[in-house]
PDB file as gemmi writes it, atoms N, CA and C in Angstrom:
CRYST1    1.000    1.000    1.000  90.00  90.00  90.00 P 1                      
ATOM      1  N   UNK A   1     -19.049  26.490 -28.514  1.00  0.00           N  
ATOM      2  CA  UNK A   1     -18.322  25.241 -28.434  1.00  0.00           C  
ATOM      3  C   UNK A   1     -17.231  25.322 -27.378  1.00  0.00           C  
ATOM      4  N   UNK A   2     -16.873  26.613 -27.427  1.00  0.00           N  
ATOM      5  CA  UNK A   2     -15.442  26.396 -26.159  1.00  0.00           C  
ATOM      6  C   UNK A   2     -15.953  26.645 -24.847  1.00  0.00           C  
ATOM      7  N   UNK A   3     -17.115  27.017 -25.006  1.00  0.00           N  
ATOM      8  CA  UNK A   3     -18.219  27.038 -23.210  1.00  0.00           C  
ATOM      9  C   UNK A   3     -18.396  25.351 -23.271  1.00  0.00           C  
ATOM     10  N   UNK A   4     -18.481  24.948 -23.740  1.00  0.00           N  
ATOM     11  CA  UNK A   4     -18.680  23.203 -23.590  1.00  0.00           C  
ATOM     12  C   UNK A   4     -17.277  22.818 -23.255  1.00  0.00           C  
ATOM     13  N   UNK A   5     -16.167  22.703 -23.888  1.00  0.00           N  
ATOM     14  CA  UNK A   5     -15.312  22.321 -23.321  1.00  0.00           C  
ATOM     15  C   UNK A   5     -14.933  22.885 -22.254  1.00  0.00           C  
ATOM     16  N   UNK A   6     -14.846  24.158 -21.259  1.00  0.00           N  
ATOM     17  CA  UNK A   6     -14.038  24.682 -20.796  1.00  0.00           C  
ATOM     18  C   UNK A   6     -15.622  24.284 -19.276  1.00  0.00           C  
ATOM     19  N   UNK A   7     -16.977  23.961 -19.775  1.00  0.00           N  
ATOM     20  CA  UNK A   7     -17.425  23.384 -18.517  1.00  0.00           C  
ATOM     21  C   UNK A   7     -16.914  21.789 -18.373  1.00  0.00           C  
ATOM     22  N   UNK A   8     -16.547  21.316 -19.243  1.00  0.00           N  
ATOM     23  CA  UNK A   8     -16.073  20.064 -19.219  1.00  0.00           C  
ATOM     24  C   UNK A   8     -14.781  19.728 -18.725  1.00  0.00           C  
ATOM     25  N   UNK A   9     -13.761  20.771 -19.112  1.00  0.00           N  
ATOM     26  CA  UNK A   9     -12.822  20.443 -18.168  1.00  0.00           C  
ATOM     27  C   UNK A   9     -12.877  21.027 -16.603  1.00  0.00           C  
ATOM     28  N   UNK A  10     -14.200  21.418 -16.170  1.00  0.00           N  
ATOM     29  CA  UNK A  10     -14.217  22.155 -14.941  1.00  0.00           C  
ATOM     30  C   UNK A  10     -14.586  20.793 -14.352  1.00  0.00           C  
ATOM     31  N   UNK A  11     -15.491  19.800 -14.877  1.00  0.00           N  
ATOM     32  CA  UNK A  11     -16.300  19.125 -14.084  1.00  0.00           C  
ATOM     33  C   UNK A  11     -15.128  17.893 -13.945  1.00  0.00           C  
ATOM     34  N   UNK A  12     -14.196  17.857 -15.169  1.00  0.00           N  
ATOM     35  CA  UNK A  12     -12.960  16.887 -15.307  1.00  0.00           C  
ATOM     36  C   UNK A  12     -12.332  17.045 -13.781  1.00  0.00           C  
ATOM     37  N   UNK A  13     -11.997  18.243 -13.657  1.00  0.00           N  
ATOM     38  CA  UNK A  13     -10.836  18.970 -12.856  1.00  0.00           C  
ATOM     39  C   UNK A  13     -12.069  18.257 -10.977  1.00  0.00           C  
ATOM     40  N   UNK A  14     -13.161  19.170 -11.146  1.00  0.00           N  
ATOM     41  CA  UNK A  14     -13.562  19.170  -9.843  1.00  0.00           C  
ATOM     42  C   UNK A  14     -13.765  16.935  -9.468  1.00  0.00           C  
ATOM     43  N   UNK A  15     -13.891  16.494 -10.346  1.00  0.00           N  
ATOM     44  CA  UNK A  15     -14.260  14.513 -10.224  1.00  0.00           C  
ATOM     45  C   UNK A  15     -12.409  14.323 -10.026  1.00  0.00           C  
ATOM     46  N   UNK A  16     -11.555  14.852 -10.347  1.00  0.00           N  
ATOM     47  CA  UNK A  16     -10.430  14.349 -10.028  1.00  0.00           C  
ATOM     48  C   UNK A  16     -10.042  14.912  -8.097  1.00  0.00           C  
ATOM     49  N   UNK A  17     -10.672  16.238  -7.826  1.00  0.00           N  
ATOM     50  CA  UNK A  17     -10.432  16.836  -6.609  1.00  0.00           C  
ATOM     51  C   UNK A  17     -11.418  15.544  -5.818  1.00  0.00           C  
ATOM     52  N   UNK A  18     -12.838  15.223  -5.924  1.00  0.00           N  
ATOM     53  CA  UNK A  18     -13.439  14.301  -5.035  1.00  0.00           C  
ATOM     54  C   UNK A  18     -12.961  13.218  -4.900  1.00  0.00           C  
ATOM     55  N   UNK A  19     -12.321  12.600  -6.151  1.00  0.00           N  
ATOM     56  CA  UNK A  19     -11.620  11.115  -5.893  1.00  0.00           C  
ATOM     57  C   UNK A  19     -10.503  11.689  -4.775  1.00  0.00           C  
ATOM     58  N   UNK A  20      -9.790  12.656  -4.787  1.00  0.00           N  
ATOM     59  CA  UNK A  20      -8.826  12.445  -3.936  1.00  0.00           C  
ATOM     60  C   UNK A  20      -9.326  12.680  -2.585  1.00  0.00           C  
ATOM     61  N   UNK A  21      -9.869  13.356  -2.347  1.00  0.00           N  
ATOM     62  CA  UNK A  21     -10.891  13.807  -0.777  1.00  0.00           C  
ATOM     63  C   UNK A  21     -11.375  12.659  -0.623  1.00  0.00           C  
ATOM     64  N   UNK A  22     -12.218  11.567  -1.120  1.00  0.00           N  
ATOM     65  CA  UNK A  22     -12.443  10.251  -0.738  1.00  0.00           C  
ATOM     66  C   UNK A  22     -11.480   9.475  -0.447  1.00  0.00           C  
ATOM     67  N   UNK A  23     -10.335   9.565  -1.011  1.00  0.00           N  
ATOM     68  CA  UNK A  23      -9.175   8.892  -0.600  1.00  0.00           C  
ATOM     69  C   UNK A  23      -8.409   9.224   0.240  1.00  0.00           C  
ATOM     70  N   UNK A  24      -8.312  10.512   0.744  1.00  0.00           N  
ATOM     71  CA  UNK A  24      -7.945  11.231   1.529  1.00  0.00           C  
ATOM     72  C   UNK A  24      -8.955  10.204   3.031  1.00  0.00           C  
ATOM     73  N   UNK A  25     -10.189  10.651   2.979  1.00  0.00           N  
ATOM     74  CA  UNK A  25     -10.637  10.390   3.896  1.00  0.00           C  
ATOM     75  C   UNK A  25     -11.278   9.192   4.323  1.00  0.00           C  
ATOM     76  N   UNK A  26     -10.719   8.224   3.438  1.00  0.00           N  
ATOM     77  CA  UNK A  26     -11.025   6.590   3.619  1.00  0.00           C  
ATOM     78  C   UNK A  26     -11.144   6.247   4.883  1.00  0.00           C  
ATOM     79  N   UNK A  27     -11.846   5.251   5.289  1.00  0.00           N  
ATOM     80  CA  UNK A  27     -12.791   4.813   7.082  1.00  0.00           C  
ATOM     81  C   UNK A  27     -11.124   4.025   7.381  1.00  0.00           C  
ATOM     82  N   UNK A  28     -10.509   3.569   6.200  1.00  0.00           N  
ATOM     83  CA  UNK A  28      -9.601   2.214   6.573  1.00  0.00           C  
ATOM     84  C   UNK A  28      -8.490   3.225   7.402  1.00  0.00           C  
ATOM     85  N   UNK A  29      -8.508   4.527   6.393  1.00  0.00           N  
ATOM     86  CA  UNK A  29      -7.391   5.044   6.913  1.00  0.00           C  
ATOM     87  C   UNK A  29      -6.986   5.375   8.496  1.00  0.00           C  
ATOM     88  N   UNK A  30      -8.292   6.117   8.471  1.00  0.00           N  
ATOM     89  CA  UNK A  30      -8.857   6.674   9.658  1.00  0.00           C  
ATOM     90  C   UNK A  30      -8.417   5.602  10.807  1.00  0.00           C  
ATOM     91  N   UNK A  31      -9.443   4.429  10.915  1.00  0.00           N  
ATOM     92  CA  UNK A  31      -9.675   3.100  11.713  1.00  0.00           C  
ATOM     93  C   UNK A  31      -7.833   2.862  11.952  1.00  0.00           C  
ATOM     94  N   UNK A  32      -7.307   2.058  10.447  1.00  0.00           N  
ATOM     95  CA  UNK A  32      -6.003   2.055  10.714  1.00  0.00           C  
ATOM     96  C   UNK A  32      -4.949   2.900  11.788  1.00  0.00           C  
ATOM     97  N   UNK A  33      -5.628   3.981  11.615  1.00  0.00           N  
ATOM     98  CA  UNK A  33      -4.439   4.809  12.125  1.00  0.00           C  
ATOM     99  C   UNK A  33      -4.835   5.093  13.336  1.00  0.00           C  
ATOM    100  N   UNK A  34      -5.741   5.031  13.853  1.00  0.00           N  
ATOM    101  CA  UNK A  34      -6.270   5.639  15.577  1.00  0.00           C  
ATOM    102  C   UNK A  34      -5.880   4.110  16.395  1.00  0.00           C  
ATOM    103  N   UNK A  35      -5.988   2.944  15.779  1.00  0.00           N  
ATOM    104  CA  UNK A  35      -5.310   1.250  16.208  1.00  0.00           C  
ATOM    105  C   UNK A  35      -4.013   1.588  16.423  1.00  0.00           C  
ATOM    106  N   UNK A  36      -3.268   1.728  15.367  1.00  0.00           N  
ATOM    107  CA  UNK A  36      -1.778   2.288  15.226  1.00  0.00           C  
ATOM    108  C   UNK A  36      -1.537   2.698  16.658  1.00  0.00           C  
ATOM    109  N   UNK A  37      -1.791   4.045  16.682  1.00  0.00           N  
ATOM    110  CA  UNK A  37      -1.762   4.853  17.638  1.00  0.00           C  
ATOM    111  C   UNK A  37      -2.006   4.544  19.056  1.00  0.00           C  
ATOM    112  N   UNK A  38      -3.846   3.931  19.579  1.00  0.00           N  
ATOM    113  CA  UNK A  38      -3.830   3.673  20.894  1.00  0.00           C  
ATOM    114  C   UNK A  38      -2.645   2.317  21.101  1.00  0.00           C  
ATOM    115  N   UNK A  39      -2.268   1.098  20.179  1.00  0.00           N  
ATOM    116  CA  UNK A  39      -1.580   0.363  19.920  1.00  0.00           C  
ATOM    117  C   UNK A  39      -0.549   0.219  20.516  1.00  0.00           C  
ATOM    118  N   UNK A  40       0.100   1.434  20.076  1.00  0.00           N  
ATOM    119  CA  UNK A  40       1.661   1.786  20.552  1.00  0.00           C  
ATOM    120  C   UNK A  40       1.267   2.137  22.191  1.00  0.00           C  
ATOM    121  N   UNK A  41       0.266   3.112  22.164  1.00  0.00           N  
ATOM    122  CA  UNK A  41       0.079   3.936  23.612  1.00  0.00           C  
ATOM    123  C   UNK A  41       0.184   2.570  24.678  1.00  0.00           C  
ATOM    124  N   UNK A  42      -0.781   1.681  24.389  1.00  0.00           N  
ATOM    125  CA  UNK A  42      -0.943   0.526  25.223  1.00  0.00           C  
ATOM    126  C   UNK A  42       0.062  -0.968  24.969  1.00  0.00           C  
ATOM    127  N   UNK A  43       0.643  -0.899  23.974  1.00  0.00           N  
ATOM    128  CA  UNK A  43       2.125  -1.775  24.377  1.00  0.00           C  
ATOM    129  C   UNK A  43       3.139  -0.930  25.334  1.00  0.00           C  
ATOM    130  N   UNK A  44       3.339   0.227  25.064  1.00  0.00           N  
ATOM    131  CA  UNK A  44       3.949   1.408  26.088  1.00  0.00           C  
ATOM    132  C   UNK A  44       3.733   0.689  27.604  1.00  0.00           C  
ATOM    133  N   UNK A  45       2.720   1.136  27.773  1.00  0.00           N  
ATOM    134  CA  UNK A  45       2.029   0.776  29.420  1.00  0.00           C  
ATOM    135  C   UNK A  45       2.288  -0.552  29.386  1.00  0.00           C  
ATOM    136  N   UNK A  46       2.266  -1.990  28.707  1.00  0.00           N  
ATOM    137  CA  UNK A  46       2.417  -3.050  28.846  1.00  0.00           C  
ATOM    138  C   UNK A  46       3.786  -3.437  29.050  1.00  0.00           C  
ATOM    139  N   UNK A  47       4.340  -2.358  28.425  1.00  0.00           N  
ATOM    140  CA  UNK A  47       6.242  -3.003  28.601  1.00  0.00           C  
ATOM    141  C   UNK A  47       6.839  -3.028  29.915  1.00  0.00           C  
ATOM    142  N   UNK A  48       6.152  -1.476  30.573  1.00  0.00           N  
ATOM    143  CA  UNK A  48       6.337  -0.724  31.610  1.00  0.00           C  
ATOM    144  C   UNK A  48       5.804  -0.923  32.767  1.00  0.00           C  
ATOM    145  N   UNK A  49       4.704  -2.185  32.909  1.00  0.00           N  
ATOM    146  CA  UNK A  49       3.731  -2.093  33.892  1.00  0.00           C  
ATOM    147  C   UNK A  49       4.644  -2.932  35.077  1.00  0.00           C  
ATOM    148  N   UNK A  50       4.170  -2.635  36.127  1.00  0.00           N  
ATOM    149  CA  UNK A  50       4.773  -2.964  37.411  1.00  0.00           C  
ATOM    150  C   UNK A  50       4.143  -4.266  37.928  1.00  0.00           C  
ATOM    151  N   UNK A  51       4.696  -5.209  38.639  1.00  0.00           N  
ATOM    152  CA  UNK A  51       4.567  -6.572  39.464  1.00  0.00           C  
ATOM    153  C   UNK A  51       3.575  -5.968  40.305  1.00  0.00           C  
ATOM    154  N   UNK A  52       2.759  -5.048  40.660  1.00  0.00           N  
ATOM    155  CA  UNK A  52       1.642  -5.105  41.277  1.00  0.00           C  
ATOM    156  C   UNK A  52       0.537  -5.075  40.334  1.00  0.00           C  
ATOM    157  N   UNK A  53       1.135  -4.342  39.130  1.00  0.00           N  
ATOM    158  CA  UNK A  53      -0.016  -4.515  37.914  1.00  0.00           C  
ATOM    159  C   UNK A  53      -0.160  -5.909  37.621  1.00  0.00           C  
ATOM    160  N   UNK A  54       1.041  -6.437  37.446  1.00  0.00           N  
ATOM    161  CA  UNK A  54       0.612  -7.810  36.844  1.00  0.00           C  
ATOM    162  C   UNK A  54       0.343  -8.820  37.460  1.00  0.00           C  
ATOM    163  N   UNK A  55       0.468  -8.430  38.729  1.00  0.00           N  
ATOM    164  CA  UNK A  55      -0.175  -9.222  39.953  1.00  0.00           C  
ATOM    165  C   UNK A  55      -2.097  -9.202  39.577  1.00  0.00           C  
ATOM    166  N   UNK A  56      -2.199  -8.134  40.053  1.00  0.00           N  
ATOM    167  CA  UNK A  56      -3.613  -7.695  39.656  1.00  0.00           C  
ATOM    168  C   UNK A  56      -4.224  -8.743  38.436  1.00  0.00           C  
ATOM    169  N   UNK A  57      -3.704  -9.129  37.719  1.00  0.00           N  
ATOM    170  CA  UNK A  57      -4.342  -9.703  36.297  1.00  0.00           C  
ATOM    171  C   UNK A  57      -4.114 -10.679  36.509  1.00  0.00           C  
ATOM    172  N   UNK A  58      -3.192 -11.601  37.551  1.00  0.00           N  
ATOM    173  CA  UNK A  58      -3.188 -12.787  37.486  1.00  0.00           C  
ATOM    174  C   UNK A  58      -1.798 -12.989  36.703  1.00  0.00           C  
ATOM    175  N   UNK A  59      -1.015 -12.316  36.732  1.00  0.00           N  
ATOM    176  CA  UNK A  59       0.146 -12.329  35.671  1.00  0.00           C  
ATOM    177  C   UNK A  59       0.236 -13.101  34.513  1.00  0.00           C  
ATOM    178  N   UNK A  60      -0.068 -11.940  33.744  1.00  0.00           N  
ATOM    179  CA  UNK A  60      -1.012 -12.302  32.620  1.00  0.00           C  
ATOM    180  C   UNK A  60      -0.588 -10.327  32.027  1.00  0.00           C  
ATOM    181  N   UNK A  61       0.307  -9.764  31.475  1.00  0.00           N  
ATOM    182  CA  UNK A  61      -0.054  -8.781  30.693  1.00  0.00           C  
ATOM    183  C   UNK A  61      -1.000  -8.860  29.852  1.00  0.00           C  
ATOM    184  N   UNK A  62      -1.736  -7.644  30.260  1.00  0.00           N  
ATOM    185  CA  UNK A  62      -3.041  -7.654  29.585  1.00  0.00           C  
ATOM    186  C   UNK A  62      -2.972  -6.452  28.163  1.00  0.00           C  
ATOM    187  N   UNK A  63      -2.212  -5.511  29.003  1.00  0.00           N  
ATOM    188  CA  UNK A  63      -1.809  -4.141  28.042  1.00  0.00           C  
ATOM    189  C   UNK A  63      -0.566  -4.423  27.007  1.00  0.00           C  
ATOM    190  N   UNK A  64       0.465  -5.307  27.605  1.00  0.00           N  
ATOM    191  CA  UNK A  64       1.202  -5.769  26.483  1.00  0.00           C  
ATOM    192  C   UNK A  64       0.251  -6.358  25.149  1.00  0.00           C  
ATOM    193  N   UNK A  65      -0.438  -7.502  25.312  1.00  0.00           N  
ATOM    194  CA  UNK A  65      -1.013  -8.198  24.401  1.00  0.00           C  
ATOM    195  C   UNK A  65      -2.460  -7.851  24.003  1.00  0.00           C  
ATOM    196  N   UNK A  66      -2.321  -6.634  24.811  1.00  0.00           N  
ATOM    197  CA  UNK A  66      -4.138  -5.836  23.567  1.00  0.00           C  
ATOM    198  C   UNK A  66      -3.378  -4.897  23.126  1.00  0.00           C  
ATOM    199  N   UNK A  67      -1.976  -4.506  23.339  1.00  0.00           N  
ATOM    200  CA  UNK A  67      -1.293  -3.047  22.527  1.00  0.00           C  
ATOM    201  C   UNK A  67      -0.901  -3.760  21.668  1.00  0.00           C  
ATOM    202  N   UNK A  68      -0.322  -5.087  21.225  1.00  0.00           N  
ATOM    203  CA  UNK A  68       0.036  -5.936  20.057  1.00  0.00           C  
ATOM    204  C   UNK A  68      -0.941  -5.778  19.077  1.00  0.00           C  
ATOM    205  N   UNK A  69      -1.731  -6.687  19.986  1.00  0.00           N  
ATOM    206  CA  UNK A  69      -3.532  -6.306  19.207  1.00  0.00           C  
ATOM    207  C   UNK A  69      -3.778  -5.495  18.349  1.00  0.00           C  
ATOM    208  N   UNK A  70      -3.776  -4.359  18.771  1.00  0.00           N  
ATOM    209  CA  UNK A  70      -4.634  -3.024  18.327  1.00  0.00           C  
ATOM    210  C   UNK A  70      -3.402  -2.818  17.197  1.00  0.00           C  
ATOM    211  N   UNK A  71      -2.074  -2.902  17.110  1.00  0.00           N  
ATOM    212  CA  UNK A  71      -0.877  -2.274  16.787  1.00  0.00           C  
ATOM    213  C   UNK A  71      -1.180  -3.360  15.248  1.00  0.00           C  
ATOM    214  N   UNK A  72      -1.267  -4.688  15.060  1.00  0.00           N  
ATOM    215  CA  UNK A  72      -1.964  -5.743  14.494  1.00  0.00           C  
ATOM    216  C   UNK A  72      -2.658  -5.137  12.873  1.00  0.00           C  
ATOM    217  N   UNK A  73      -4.214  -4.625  13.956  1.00  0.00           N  
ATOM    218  CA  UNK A  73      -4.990  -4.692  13.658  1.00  0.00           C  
ATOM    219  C   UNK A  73      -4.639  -3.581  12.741  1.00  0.00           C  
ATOM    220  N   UNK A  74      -4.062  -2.580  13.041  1.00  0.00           N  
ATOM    221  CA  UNK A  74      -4.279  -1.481  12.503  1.00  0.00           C  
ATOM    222  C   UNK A  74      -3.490  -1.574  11.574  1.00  0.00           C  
ATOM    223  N   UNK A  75      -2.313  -2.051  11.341  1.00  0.00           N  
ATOM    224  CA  UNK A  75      -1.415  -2.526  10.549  1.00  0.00           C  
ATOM    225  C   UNK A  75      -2.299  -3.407   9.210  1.00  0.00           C  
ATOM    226  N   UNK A  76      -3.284  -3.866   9.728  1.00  0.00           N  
ATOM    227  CA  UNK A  76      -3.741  -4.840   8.807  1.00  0.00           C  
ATOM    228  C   UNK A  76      -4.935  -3.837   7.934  1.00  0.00           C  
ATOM    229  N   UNK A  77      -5.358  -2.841   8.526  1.00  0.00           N  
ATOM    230  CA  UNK A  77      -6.644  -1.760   8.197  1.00  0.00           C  
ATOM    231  C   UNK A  77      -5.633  -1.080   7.154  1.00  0.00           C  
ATOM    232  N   UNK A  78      -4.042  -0.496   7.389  1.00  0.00           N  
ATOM    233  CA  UNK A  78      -3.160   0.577   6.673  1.00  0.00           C  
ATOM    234  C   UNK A  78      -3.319  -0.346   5.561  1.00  0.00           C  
ATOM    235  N   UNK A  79      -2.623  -2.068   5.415  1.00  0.00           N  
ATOM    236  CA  UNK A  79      -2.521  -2.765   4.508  1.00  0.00           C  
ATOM    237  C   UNK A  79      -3.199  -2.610   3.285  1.00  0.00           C  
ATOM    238  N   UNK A  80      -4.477  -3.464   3.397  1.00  0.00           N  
ATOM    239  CA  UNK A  80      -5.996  -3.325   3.327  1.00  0.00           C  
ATOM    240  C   UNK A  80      -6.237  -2.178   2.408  1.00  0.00           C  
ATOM    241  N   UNK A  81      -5.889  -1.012   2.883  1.00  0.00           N  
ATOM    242  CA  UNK A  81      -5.863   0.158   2.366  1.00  0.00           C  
ATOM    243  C   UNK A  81      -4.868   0.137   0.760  1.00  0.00           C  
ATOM    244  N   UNK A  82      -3.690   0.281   0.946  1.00  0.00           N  
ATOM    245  CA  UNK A  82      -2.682   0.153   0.040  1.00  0.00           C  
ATOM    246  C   UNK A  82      -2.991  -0.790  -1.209  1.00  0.00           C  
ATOM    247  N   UNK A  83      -3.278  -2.034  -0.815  1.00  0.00           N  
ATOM    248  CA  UNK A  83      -3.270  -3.119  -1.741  1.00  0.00           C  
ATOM    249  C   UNK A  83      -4.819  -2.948  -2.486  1.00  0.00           C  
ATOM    250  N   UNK A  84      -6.307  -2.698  -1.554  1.00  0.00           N  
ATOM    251  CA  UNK A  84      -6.722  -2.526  -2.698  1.00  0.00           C  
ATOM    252  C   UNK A  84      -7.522  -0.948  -2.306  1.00  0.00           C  
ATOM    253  N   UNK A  85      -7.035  -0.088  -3.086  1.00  0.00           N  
ATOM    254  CA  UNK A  85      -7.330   1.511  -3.060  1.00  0.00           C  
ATOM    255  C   UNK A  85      -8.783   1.681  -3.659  1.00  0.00           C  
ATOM    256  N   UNK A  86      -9.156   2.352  -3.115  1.00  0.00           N  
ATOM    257  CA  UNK A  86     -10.978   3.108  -3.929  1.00  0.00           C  
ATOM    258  C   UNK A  86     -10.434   3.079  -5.309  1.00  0.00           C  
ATOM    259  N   UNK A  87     -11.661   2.657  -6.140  1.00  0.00           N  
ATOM    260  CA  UNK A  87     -11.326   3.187  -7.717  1.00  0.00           C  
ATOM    261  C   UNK A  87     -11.944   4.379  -7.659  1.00  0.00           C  
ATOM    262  N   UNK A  88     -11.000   4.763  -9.319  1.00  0.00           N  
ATOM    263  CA  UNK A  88     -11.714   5.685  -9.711  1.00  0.00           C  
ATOM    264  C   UNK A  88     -13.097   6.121 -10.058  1.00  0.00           C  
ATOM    265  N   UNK A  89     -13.851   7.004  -9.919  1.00  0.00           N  
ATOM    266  CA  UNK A  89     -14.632   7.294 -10.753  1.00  0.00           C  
ATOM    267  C   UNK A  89     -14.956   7.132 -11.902  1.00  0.00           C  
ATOM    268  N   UNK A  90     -15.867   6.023 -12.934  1.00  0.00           N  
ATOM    269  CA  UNK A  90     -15.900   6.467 -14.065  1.00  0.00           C  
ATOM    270  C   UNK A  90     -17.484   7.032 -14.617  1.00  0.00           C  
ATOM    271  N   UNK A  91     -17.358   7.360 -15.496  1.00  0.00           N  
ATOM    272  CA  UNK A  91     -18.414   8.450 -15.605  1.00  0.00           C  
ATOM    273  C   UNK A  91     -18.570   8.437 -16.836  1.00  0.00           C  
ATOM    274  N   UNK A  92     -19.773   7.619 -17.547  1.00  0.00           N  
ATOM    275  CA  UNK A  92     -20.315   8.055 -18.848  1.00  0.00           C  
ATOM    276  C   UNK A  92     -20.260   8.971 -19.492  1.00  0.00           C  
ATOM    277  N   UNK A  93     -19.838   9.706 -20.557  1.00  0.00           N  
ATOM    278  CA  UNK A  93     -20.500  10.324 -21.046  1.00  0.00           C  
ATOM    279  C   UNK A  93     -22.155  10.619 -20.997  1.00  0.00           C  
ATOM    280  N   UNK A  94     -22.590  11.370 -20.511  1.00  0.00           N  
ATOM    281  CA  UNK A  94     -24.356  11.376 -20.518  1.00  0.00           C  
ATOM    282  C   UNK A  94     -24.719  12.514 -21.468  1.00  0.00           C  
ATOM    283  N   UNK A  95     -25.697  12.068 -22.053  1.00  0.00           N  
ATOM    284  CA  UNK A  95     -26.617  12.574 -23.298  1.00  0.00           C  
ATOM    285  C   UNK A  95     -27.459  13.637 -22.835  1.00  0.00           C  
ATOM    286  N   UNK A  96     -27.779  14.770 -23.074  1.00  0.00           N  
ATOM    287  CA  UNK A  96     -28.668  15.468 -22.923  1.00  0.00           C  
ATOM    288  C   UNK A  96     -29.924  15.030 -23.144  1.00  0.00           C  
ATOM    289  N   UNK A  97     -31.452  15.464 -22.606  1.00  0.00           N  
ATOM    290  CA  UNK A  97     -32.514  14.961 -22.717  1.00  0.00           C  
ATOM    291  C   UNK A  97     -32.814  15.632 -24.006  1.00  0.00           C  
ATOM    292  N   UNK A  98     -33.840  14.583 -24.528  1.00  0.00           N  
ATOM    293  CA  UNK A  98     -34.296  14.991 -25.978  1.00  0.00           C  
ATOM    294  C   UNK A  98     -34.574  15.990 -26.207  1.00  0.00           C  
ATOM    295  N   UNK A  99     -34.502  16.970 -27.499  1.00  0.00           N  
ATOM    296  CA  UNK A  99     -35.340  18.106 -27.541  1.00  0.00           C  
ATOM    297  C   UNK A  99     -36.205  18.154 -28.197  1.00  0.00           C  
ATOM    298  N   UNK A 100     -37.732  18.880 -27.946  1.00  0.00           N  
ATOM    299  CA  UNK A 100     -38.725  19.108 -28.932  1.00  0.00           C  
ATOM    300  C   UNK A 100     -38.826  18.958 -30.480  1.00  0.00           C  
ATOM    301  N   UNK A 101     -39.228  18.168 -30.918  1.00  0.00           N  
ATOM    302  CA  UNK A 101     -38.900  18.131 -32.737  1.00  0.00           C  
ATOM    303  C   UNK A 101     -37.539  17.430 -33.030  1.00  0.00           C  
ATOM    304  N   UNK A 102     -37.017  16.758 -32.065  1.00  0.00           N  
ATOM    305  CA  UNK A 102     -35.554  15.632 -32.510  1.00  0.00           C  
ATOM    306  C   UNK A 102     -36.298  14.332 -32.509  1.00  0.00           C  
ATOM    307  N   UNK A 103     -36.245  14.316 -34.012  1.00  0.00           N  
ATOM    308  CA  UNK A 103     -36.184  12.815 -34.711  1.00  0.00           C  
ATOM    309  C   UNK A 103     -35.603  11.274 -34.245  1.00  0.00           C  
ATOM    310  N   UNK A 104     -34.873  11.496 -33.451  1.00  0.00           N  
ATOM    311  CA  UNK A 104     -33.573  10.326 -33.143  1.00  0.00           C  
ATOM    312  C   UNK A 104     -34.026   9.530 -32.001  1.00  0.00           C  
ATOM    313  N   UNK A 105     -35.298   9.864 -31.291  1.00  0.00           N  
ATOM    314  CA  UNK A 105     -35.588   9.207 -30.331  1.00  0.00           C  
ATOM    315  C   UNK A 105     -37.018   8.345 -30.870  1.00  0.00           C  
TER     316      UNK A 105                                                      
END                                                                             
């Protein structure tokens, strides 16, 4: 009986480690955060860009308002994330398969 519980709290223990590694490694997070990142990189260059750059585009910042963009977007992926999180795991109890000569099935 205590080999049953003590695999049961192994399998308890290891379903609480995968929920967090899935959450850990959520796509939103990921996505969110590489937006974030080029985001900032390219409002950077947009703040900074020179009258021959913005000549070039027709003056028209282009890197200001796709680094907003991306900075936005990614903001909205972190959100997204927070408000509604992976559930948990839940997990039946499951029955062992019948055995030879058990009545109950």
């Amino acid at each position: 009986m205590s080999d049953d519980y003590e695999y049961q709290h192994e399998v308890e223990e290891l379903e609480g480690k995968s929920a967090t590694a899935a959450r850990l490694f959520d796509v939103r997070r990921i996505i969110g955060g590489l937006f974030v990142i080029y985001g900032i990189i390219v409002t950077i260059a947009g703040i900074t860009a020179s009258d021959a750059d913005l000549k070039k585009a027709e003056n028209i910042n282009i890197n200001l308002w796709t680094g907003i963009s991306m900075l936005v977007l990614g903001l909205l992926f972190l959100l997204w994330m927070k408000l509604r999180p992976l559930p948990m795991p839940h997990h039946a109890p499951e029955q062992g398969p019948a055995r030879p000569g058990d009545d109950s099935a």
